[in-house]
N, C-alpha and C positions, 0 to 999 in steps of 0.2 A: 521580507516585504520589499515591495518596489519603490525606490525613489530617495532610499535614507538619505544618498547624500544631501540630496537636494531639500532634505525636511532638517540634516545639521548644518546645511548655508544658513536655513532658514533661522535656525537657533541663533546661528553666532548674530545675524541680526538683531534679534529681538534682546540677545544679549546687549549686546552695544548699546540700545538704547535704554536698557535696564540700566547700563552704567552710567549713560548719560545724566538720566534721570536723577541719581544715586548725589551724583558729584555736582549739587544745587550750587554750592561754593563758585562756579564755574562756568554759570549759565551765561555770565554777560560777556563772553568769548566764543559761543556757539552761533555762526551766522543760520539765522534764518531762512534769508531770503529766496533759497532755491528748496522749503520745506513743503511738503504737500498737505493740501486741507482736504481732511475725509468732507465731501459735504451730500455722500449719497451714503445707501447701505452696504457693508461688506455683507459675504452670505453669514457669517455670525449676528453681525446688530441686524439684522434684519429677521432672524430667528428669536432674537432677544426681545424685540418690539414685541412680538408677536407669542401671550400666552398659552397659544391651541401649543408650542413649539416646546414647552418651558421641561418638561418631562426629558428631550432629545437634548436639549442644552445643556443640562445638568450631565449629561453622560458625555457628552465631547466634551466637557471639561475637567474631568475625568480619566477618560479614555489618554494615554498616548501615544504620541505617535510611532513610539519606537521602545524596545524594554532596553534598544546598546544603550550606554551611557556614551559620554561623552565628557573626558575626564573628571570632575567631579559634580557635573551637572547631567541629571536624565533629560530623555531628552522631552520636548515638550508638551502638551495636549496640543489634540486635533482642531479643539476651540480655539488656540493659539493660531492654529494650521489655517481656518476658515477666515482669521481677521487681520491674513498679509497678503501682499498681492500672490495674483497667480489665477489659473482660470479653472474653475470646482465646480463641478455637478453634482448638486448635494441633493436625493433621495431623500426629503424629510420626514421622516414617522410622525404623526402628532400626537398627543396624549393617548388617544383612542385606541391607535394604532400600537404602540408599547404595552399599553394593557392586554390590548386583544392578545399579543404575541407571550405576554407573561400568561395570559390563562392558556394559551396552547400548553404551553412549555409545561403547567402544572397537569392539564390532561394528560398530558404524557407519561407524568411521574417522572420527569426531569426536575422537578421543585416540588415542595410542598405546599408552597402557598404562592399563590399566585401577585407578588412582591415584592419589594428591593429588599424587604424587611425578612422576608420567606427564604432568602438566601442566607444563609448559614456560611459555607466554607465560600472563604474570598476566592479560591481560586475558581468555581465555580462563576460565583459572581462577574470577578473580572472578563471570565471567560465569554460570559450574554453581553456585559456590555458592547466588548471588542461584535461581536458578531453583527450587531445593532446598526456599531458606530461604522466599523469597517468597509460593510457592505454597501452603506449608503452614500458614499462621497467617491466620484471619478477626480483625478488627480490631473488635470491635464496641461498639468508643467506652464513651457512659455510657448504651449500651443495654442490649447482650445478648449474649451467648456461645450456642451453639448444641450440646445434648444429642442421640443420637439419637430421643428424645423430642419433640424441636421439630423436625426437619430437614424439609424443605420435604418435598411430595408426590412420587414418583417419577414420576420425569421433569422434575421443575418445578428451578429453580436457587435458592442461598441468596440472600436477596433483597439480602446487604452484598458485596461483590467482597474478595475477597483480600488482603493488599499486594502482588501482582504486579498490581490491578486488573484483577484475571480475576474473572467467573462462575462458582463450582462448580456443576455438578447433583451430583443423587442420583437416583440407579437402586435398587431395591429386589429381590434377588431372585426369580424368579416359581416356585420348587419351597421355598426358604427366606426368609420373608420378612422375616427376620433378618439375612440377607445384606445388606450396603449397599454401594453402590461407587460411589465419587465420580470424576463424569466418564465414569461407564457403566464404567471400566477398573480404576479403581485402590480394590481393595477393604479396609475397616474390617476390623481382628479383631476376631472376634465375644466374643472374651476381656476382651481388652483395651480398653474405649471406657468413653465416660464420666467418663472417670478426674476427680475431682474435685479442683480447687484453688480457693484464696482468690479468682483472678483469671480466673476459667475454667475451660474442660474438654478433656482431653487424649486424643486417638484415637490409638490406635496404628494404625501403615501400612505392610503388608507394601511396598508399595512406592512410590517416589517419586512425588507427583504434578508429573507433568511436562506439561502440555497443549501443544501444539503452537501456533506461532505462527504457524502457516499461514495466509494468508487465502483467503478465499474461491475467487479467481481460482488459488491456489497447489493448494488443493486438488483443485479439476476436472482441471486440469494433471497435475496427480500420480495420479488416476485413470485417466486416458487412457493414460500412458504406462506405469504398472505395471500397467495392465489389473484392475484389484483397485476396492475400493468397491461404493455398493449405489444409486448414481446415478449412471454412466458415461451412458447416455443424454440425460440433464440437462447434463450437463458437456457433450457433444457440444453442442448443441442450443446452450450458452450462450455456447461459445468461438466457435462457427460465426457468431453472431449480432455478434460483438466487445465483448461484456463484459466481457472481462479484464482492461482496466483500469479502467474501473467498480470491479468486485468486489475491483480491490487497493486500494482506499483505506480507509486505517483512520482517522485522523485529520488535522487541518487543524491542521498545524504553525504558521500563521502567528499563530492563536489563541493556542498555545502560549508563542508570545513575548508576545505581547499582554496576555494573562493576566499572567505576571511581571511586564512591564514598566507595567502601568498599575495593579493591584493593588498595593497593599492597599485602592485608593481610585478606582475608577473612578465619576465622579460622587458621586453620593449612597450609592454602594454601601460598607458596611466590613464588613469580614471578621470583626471582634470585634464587631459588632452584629450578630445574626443577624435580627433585625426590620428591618434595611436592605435586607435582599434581597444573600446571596453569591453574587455570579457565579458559573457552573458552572467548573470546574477546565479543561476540555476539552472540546471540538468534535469528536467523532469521529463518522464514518461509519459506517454497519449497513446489515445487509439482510439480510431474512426470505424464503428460499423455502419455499415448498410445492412439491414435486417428486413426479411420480410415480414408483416403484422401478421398478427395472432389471425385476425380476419382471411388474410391469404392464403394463411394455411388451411384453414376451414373450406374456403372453397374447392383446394386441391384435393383435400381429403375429405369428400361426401361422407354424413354421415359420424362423422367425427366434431366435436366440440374440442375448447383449447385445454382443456379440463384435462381428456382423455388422450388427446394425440403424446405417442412416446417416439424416444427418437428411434425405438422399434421403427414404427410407419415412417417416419422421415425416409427413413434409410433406405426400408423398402419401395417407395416412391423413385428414391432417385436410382434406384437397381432397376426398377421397372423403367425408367426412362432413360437408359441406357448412357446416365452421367459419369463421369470419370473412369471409363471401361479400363479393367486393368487393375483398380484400387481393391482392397481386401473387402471383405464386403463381413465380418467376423463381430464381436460385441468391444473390440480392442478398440474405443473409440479414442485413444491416445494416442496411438499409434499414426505417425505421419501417412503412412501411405493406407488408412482406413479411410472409405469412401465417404464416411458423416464428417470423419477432421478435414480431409480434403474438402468437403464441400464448406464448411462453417468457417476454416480460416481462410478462406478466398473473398470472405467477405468483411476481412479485418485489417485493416491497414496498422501498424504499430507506431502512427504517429496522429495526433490530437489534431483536425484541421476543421478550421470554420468554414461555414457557409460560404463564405463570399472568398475563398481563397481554396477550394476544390478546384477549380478551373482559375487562372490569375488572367483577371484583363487586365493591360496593362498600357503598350503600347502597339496592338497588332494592329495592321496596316489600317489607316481612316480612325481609328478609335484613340479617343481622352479618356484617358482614366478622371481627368479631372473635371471634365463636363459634359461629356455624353452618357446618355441614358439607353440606347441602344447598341448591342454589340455591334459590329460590323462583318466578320469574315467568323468562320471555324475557328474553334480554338481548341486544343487538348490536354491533358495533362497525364501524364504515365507515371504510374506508383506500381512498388511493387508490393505484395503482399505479404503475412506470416503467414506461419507453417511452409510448405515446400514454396521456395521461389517460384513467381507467378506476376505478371502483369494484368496492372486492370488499367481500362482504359475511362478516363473522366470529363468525358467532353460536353460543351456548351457552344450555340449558337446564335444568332436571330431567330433561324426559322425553327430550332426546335422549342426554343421557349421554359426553357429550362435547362437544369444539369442532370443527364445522362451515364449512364454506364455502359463500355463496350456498345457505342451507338457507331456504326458505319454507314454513312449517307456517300451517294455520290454525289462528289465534290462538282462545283464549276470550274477545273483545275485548270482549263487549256488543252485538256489532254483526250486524245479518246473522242468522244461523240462532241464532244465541247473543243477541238482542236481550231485550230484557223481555217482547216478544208471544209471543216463542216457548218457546226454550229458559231465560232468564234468567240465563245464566253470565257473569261478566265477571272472569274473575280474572286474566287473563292468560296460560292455560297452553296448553301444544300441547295441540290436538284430539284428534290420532290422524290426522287429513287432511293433505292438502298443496294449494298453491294449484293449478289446472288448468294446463298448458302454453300457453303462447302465444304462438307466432312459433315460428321453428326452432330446434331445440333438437340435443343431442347423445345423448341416452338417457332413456327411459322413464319414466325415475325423476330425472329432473336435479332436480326441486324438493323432492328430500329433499337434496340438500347432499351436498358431498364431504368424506367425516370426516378430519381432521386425527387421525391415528393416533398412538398412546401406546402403546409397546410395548418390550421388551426383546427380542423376536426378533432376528435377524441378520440379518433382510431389511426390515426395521421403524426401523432405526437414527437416531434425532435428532442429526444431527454437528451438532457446538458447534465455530467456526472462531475467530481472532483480532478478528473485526468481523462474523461473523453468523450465522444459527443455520439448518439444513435439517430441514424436519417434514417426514413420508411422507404421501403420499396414495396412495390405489390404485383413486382413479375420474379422467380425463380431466377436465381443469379447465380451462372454455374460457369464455369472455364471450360468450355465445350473446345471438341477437335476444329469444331467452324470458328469460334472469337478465336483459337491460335493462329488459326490459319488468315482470317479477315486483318492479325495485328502483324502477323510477315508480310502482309501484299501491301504495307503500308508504311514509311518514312516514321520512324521515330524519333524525338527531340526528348529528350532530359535538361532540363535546367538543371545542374549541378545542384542546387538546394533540393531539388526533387526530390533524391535520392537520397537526401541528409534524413532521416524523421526528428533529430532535436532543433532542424532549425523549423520545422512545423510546430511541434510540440512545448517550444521556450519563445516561440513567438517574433523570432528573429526574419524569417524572411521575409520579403517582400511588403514592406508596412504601407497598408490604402490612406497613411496618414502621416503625418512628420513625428516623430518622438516625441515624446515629453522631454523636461530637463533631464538631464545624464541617459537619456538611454541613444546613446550615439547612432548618426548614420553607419559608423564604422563599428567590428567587431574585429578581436583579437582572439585567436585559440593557442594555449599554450603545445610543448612538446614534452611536457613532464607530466600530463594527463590526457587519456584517450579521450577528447570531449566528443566527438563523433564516433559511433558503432562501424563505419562504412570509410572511414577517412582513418591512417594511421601517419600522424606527421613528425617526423624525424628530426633529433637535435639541429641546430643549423636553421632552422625555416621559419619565419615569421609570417602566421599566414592569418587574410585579414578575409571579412565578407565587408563589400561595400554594396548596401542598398539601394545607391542611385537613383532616390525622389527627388523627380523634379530634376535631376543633371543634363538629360537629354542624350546620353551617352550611348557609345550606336550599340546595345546590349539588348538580349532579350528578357523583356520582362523589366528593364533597366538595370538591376544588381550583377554587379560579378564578385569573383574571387580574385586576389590578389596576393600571390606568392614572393617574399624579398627572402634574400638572404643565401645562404650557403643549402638549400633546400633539398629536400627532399621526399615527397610521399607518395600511400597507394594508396588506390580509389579502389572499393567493393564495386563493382558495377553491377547492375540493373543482369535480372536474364534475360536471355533472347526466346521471344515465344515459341518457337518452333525449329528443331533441329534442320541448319541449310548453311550457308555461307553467306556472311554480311561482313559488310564494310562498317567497321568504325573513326566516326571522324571526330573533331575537334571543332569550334568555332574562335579562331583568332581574329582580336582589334588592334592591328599594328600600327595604330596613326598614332604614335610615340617613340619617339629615340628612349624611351628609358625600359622596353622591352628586352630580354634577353633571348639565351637559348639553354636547353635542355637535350637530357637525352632520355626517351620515352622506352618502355617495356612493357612489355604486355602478357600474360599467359594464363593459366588456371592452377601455377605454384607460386604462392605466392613470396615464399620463399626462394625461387631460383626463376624469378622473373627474366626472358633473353630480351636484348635491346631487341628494337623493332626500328630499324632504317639507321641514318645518318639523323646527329641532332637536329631538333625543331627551332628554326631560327625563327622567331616571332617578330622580327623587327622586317621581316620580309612582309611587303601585301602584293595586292594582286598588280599594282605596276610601277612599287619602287622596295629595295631594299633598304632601308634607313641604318647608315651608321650612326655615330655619333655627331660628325663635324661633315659628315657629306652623303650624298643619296646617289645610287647604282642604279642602272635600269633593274628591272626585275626577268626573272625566265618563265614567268607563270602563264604571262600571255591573256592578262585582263585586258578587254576591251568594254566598256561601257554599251549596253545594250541598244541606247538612242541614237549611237553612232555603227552598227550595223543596219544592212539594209536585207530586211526581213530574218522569217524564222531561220528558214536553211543554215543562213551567216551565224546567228546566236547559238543556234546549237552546233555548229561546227567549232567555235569559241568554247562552248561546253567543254567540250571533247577534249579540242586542247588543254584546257587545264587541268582536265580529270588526267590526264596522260602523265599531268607534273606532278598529280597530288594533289592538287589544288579545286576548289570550288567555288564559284560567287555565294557569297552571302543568300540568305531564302530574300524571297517577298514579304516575307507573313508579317514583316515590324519593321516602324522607322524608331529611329534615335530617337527622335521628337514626339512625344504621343500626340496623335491625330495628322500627324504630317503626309503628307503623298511623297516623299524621298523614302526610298526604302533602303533595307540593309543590302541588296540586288544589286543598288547601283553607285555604291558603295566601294572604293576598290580597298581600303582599307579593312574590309571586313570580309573575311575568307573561312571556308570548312576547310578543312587538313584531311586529306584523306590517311590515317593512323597507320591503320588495318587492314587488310581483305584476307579472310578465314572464315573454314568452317566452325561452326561454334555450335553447341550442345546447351539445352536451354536445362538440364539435370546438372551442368557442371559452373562453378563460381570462377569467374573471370576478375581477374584483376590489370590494374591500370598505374604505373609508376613512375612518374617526371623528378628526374633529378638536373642538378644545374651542372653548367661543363661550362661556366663564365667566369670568374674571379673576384669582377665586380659585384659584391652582395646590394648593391641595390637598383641592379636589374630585375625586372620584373616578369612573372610567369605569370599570364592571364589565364584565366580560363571562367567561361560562360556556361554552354549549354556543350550536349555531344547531342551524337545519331548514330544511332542505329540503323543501316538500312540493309533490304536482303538483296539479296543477285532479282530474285523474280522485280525488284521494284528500279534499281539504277540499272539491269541491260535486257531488260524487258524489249523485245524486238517488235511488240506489237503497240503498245502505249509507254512512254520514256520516262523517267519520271520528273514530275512536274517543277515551278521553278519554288514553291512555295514555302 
């Protein structure tokens, strides 16, 4: 569960004044004067007052908050929890509301009697309360408490998890949009919310929130066989392929030990320093599909019901529309290169990601993450897929008005029909165009993108599982020879967490909000467990993810990685879409003397990886090299773009630096969210040109920075990479762009 320590700070308080209390002998020694008078309600006395509550009361005191002990004392109820400070969003069931939930439970033949008294074996018992209690209280440390004023956007989930370490959404009604219902089911009185205390705020809840701990694989199962849901199709299509145990795995138990057992001190890591970097609590597993609805299929298959469609017809559908030409086309639907697994795990990402973090606004150029409501410029994000490596492309805009799949709009880049000769737009917005089709394709329109649907309909539905989340789509979503081809004619960015799935799926990147207590801006990964699938880090290295809310740090997205020590590791890298010659680069922030240098390798062995250049001196930017006690010109050849006089000049600048390896920083983001300073102009902030090779999008590439410095507490940064192809950086006809 999230937050122990911070509920045994909580104890040792509550101890304290137990002994205080205790030791009356002693009282006229204890100053007062700096003592606080409760004279409003916490969320407990204020559930106290209030008899509709008296049912939920009795269970948080009850309920607690943790089964560890704590040497000879457990540790304490949650009604404890509610009546110290700290800031609590407490989902309150009323009497009505618990009953109604104890007669489901006996519908079900979960109980017999619809009863505290119908409960027989305690662990059962304990088991409803914990569920009751757990689900209803958000924990939000020495952040925040949640008003329907603040509650996330509908559809989108609270960005803190519960004490059950569940994700709530919020649904917003679409006739009253006053209506709120948490988990799309379980709906706010429109009366009663708000309710304000010293330590929080209190919602009243006609009924229980109980979310299902179904997973993934539990679900499709459970569609199939009660013939109900709004993606039985999908479910055919996924069992038939053998993902069900795939999709049953929630978490990596061995982590779990691991955690306790080397915690509170795993190397350099300490949990009461939050600048050491806290290991994550847990390793759990996610997965993201985009699915198309039962409805969709129906349309595509005239004449067919969701009843009867088999992955027979699927299959034959996608052979008739000449998808993944080349894939076996047999009933081996296990088999990676069978045209129904090709086509079903393209639509499966193998990490858990929320709504509002498919695409991350953050800082891209004109945009507040903190108080703008409007995107401003493009923005994308690249994931790669299970089953055979494959990129899908996740983008969101102003003008599209949603989040998109594999959407290619022409951009207002600067470039092209948008250049200084012609049109002279560069600001980065959709046209009103889209790119032309090329190679085979599946429909007319495939380079407007398949919109990842936001809806409250019944046909529309986002199920939220124990480990991963289902969005609707209701166009065919297929990796066609055209999305390979539209995603090489175009600049790739990875943000290093991209390519992690446990820092999606454990909740670590990129937070829309400050932590609660102990959940640190910094993270620590050890070198005596693979915490990453895609990262293997070698004794010597102490490597941190710093999230960067609120830092202003010239980063994309704000978070980087932070490498100390005698270091050394490899990166799994991303595939490249289509078989050709790309460059890979790096994004270095060398405005620090405490940067180092390394020596980089690159290959598809990952075991006899060959150096690639002369070490990467990171203490180099674009026009000083930074020693320690004195600063060198640089050879890179930055020139600040407001001091050339026209294009001509800046892209001759270009050139030059490309000649050294070197690159300015993109447009696309300042340091500052909403700032007009971009990372452009910038000299501190540089791409490394790595790489230039042909690469093979069937073979796995790897990436490996080891240190060649002495000093272990030189630093190896690293942000985001790119991918880009020859047709995009020496393109003779349009260059590519500065973005």
């Amino acid at each position: 569960m999230k937050n122990i320590k911070r509920y045994y700070s909580m104890l040792a308080g509550l101890l304290a004044l137990v002994m205080a209390s205790v030791n009356t002998g002693c009282t006229e020694d204890i100053d007062t004067s700096n003592r606080y008078t409760f004279t409003e309600y916490t969320v407990l006395s204020y559930l106290e007052e209030h008899p509709e509550y008296s049912e939920y009361v009795e269970l948080l005191k009850q309920v607690k908050i943790s089964d560890v002990k704590i040497g000879t004392l457990e540790s304490s109820t949650v009604a404890q929890l509610l009546s110290a400070r700290g800031n609590f969003t407490c989902f309150a069931p009323t009497n009505d509301a618990i009953q109604l939930y104890l007669d489901t439970l006996q519908r079900k033949g979960i109980i017999t009697e619809a009863s505290w008294e119908g409960l027989q074996a305690s662990e059962s018992l304990d088991s409803i309360r914990k569920v009751i209690v757990y689900n209803s209280i958000i924990d939000g440390g020495d952040v925040t408490f949640y008003e329907t004023s603040t509650f996330p956007k509908s559809g989108n989930e609270f960005h803190i998890a519960n004490l059950n370490d569940r994700k709530l959404s919020v649904i917003r009604g679409t006739v009253n949009s006053d209506s709120i219902y948490i988990n799309g089911e379980y709906p706010i009185s429109l009366q009663n919310r708000d309710i304000e205390a010293i330590n929080g705020r209190i919602h009243e809840m006609a009924q229980v929130i109980a979310p299902s701990n179904d997973t993934m694989a539990d679900i499709f199962r459970k569609w199939i066989q009660e013939n109900e849901g709004h993606y039985r199709v999908m479910a055919k299509l996924i069992l038939a392929c053998g993902l069900g145990d795939t999709l049953s795995k929630v978490r990596d138990e061995n982590w779990e030990t691991y955690w306790l057992t080397k915690s509170p001190n795993i190397g350099d890591f300490d949990k009461n320093n939050p600048q050491s970097g806290i290991p994550p609590e847990h390793r759990k597993y996610g997965f993201t599909i985009f699915a198309e609805t039962d409805e969709t299929w129906e349309s595509l298959l005239p004449g067919k019901t969701v009843e009867s469609i088999t992955v027979e017809d699927v299959k034959n559908y996608l052979v008739e529309h000449n998808a993944y030409e080349g894939a076996s086309t047999d009933e081996n639907y296990k088999d990676p290169n069978n045209i129904v697994n090709q086509f079903v795990t393209y639509h499966i990402l193998p990490m858990r990601i929320s709504r509002d973090k498919l695409v991350v606004h953050y800082n891209e150029k004109g945009y507040n993450y903190a108080s703008s409501r409007n995107y401003t410029i493009a923005t994308a994000e690249y994931y790669t897929t299970m089953g055979k490596p494959r990129l899908l492309k996740v983008y969101e805009s102003f003008e599209s008005q949603g989040i998109y799949l594999n959407r290619f709009p022409i951009l207002r880049n600067g470039r092209g029909r948008f250049s200084p000769e012609e049109e002279n737009i560069n600001d980065y917005r959709e046209s009103g165009d889209f790119c032309e089709i090329r190679g085979t394709y599946m429909r007319e329109d495939e380079n407007e993108g398949v919109k990842v649907e936001n809806s409250t309909e019944a046909n529309l539905t986002t199920e939220s599982t124990l480990n991963g989340i289902i969005y609707p789509i209701q166009k065919v979503l297929v990796y066609t020879d055209n999305v390979q081809t539209q995603l090489q004619r175009q600049r790739i960015r990875f943000d290093l967490a991209s390519i992690l799935p446990e820092m999606m799926s454990n909740d670590i990147r990129r937070p829309l909000e400050a932590y609660p207590t102990l959940h640190a801006s910094y993270r620590g990964f050890p070198t005596d467990y693979q915490y990453f699938d895609n990262i293997e880090i070698k004794e010597g290295s102490r490597f941190y993810y710093l999230n960067g809310l609120g830092k202003n740090w010239y980063n994309w997205q704000g978070d980087e990685f932070n490498i100390i020590g005698r270091y050394e590791f490899i990166i799994k890298l991303p595939p490249v879409p289509k078989e050709g010659n790309y460059e890979l680069r790096l994004a270095v922030q060398s405005n620090s003397n405490l940067r180092g240098m390394c020596q980089v390798y690159w290959g598809p062995d990952k075991q006899n990886l060959p150096a690639i250049g002369i070490p990467l001196d990171m203490r180099m930017g674009g026009q000083y090299r930074r020693l320690t006690n004195t600063t060198q010109p640089s050879i890179v050849g930055w020139v600040a773009d407001s001091q050339l006089d026209g294009q001509e000049a800046i892209d001759e600048v270009d050139k030059m630096m490309r000649n050294n390896g070197f690159m300015k920083g993109p447009e696309h983001f300042s340091p500052t969210p909403g700032s007009s300073t971009t990372a452009r102009q910038l000299a501190d902030h540089t791409r490394r040109i790595m790489v230039s090779a042909h690469m093979d999008p069937d073979k796995t590439y790897y990436l490996k920075f080891k240190s060649v410095l002495d000093d272990e507490l030189k630093q190896f940064f690293i942000d985001y990479i790119e991918y880009c192809a020859k047709e995009v950086y020496d393109n003779p006809v349009e260059s590519e762009d500065i973005w």
